[in-house]
VOMI-151373 format. One record per residue: x, y, z of N, C-alpha, C in turn; residue number from 1. Coordinates in Angstrom, 2 decimals. Each point is the difference from the previous one (the first is absolute). Last residue first. Layout:
BEGIN
{pt {X,Y,Z},{X,Y,Z},{X,Y,Z},NUM}
...
//
This chain:
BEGIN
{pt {-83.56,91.55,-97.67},{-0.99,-1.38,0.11},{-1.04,0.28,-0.93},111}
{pt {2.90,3.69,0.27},{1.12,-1.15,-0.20},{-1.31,-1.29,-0.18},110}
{pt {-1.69,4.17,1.43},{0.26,-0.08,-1.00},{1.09,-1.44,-0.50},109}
{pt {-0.37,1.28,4.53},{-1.37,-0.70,-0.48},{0.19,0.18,-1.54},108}
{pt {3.72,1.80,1.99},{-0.11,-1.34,0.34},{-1.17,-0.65,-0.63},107}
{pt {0.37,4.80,-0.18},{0.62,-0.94,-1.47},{0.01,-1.49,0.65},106}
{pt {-2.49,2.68,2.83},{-0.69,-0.33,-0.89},{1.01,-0.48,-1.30},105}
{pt {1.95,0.51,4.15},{-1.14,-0.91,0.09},{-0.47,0.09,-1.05},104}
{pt {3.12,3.19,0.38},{0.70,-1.55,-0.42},{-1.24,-0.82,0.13},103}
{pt {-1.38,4.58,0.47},{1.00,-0.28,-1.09},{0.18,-1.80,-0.70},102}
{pt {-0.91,1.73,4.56},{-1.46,-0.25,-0.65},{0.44,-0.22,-1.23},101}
{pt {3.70,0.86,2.84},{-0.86,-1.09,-0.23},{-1.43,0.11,-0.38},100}
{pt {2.24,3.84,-0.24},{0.89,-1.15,-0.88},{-0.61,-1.20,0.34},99}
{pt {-2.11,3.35,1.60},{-0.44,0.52,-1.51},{1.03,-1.43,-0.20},98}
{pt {0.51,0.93,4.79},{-1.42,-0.36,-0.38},{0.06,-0.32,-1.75},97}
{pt {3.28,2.52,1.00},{0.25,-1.71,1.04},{-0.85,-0.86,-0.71},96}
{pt {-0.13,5.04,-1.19},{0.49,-0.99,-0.42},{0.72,-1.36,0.20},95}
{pt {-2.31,3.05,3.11},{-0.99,-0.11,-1.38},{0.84,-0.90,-1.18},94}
{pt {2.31,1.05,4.54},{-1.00,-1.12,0.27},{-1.27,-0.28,-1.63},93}
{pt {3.52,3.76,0.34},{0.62,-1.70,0.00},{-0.94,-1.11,0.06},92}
{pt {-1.63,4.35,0.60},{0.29,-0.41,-1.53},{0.84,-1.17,-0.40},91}
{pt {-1.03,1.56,4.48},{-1.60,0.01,-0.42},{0.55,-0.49,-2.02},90}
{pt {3.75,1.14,3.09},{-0.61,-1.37,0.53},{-1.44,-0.37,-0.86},89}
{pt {2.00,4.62,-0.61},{1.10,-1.62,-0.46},{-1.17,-1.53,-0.06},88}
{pt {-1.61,4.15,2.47},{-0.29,-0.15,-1.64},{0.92,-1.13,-0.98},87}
{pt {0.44,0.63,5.07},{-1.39,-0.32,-0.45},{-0.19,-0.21,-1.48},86}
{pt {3.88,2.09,1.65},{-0.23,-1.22,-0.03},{-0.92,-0.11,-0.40},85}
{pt {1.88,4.35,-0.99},{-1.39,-0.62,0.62},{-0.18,-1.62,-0.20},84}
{pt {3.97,2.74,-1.35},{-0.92,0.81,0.99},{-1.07,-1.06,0.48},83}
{pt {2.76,-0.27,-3.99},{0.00,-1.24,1.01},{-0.26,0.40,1.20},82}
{pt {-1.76,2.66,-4.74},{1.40,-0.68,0.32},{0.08,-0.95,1.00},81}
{pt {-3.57,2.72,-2.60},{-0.05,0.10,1.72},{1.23,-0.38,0.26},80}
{pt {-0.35,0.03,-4.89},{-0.61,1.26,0.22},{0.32,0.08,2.20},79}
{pt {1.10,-4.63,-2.40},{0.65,1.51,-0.36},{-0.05,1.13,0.45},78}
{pt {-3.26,-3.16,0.34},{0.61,-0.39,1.09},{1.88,0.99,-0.34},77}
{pt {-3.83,0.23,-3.02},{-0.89,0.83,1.39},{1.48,-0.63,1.09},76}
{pt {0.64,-1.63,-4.43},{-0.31,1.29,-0.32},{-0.19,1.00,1.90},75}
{pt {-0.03,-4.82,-0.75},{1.00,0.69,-0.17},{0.24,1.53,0.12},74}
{pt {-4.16,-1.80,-0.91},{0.49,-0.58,1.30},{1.10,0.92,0.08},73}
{pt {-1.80,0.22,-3.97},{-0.57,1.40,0.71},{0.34,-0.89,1.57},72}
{pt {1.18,-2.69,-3.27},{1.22,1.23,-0.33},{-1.18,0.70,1.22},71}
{pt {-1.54,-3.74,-0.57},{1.30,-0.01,0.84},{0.45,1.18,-0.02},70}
{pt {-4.82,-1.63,-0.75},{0.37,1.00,-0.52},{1.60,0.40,1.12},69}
{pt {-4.53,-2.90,-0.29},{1.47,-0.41,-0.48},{1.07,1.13,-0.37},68}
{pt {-4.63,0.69,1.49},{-0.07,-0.09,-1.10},{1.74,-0.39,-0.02},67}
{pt {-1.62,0.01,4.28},{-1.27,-0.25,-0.82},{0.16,-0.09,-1.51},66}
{pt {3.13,1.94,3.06},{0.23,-2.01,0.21},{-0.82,0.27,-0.80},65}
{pt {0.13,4.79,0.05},{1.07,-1.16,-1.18},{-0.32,-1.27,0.35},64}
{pt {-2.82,2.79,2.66},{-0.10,-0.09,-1.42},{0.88,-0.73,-1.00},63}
{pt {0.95,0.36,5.01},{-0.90,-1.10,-0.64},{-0.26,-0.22,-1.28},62}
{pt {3.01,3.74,1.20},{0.42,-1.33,-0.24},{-1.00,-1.36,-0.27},61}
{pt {-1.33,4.23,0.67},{0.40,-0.19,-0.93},{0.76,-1.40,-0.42},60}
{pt {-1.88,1.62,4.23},{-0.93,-0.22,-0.90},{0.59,-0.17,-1.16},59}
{pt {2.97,1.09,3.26},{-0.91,-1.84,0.03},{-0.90,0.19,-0.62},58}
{pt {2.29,3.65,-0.48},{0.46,-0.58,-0.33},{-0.12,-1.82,0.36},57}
{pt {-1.17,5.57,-0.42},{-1.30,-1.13,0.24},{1.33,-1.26,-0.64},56}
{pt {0.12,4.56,-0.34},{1.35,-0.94,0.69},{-0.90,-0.83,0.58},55}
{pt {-1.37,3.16,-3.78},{-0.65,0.47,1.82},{0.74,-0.79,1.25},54}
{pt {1.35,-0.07,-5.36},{0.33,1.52,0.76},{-0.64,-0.41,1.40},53}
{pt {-0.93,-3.85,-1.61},{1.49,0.43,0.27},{0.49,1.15,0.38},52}
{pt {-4.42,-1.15,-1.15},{0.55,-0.72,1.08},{1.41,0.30,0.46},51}
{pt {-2.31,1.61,-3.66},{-0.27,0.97,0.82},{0.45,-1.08,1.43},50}
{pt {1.02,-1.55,-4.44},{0.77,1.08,0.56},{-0.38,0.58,1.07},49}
{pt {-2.37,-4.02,-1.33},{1.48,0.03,0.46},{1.00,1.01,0.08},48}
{pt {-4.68,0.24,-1.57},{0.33,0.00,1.15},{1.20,-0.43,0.73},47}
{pt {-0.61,0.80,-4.43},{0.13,1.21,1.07},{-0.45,-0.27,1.18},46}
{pt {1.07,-3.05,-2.97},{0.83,0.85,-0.21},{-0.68,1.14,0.80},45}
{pt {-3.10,-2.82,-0.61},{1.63,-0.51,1.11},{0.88,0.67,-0.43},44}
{pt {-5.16,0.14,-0.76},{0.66,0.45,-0.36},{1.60,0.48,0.46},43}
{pt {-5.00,-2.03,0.67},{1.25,-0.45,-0.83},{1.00,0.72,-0.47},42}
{pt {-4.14,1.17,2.08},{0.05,-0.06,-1.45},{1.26,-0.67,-0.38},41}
{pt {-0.75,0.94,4.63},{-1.08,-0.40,-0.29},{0.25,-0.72,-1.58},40}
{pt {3.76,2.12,1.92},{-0.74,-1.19,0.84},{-0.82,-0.99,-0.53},39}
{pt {0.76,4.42,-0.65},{0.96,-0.86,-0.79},{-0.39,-1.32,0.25},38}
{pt {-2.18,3.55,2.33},{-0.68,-0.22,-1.50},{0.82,-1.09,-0.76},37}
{pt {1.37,0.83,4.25},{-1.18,-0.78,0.27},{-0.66,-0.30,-1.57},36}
{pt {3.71,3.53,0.84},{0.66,-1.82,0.53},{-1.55,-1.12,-0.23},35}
{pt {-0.32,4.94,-0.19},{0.25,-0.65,-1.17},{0.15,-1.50,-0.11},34}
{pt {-1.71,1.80,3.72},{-1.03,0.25,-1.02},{0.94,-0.93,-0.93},33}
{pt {2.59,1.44,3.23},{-0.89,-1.61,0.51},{-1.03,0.14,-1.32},32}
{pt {2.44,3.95,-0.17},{0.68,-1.31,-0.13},{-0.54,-1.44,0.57},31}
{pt {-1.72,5.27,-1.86},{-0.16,-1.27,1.46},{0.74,-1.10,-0.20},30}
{pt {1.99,4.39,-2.45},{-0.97,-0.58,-0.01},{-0.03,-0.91,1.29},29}
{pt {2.89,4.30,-2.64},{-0.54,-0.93,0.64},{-1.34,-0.33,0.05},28}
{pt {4.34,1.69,-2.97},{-1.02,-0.63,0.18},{-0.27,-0.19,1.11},27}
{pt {4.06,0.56,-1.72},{-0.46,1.45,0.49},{-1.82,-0.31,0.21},26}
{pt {3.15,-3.46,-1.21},{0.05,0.20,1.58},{0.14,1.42,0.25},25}
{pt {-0.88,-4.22,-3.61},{-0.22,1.35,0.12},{-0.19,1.05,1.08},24}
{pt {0.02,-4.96,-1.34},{1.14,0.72,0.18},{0.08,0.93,0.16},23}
{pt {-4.10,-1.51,-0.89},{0.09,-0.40,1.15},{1.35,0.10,0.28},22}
{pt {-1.00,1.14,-4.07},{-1.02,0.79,0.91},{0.40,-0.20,1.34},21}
{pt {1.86,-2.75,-3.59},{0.48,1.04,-0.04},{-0.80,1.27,1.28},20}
{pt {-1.84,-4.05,-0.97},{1.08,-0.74,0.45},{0.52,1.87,0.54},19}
{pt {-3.51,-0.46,-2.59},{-0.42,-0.21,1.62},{1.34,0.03,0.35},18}
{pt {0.59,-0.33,-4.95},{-0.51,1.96,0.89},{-0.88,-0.21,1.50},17}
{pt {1.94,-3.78,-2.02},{0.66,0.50,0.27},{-0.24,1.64,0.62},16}
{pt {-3.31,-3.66,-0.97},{1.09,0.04,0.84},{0.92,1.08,0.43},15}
{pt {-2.13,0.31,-4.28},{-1.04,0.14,1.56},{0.77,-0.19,0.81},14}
{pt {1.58,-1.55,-3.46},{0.14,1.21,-0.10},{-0.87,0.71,0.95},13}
{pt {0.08,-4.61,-1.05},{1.12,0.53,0.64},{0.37,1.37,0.75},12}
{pt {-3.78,-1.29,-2.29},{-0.13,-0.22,1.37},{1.12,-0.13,0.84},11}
{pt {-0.79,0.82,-5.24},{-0.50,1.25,1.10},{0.02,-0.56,1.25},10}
{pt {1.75,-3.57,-2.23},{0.89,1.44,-0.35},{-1.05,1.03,0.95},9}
{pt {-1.59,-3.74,-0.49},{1.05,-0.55,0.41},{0.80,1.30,0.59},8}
{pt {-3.27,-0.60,-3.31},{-1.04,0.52,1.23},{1.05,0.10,1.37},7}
{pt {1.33,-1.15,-4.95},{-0.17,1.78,0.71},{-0.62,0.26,1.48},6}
{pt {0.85,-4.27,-1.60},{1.22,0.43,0.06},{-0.42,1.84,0.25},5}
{pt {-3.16,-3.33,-0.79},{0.21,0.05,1.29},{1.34,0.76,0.20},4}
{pt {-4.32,1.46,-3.27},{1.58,-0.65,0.37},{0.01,-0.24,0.93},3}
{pt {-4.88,0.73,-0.87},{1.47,0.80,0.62},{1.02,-1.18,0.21},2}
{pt {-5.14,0.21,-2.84},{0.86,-0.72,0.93},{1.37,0.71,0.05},1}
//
């Protein structure tokens, strides 16, 4: 039986030498390939990079509503600045939505 702390560790360490590969911009490769293998296997750290280097930025942003993920909101409305209403409006409206669903379920928690 395999540690989980080592099994923890070589898979960090996997990561990172994908991670490092796909920074690697004497490299090339099919980028829909890679985007698709990440995809596939779980593997959000790279597909959240290959979204970003590719400025796939409504796809990314969905990725953050889906996993709560404010800072990579922030993060993307930083990166475009106040250029693109649309994108204001599309993230104002995600945390509209997120605060009352918020208050409804501490409301139902109260009873």
């Amino acid at each position: 039986k395999i540690d989980s702390n080592i099994l923890n560790s070589l898979l960090s360490n996997i990561e990172t030498k994908i991670y490092n590969l796909l920074d690697n911009h004497s490299l090339e490769y099919d980028y829909d390939r890679i985007l698709l293998l990440c995809y596939q296997y779980n593997y959000e750290i790279g597909y959240r990079y290959l979204l970003d280097k590719s400025n796939s930025t409504y796809l990314l942003l969905r990725l953050y509503y889906e996993s709560n993920d404010n800072k990579g909101i922030f993060k993307i409305l930083k990166k475009e600045g106040i250029i693109d209403n649309s994108l204001i409006i599309q993230i104002l409206t995600y945390f509209v939505k997120k605060s009352i669903n918020d208050s409804v379920i501490s409301d139902n928690d109260i009873d």
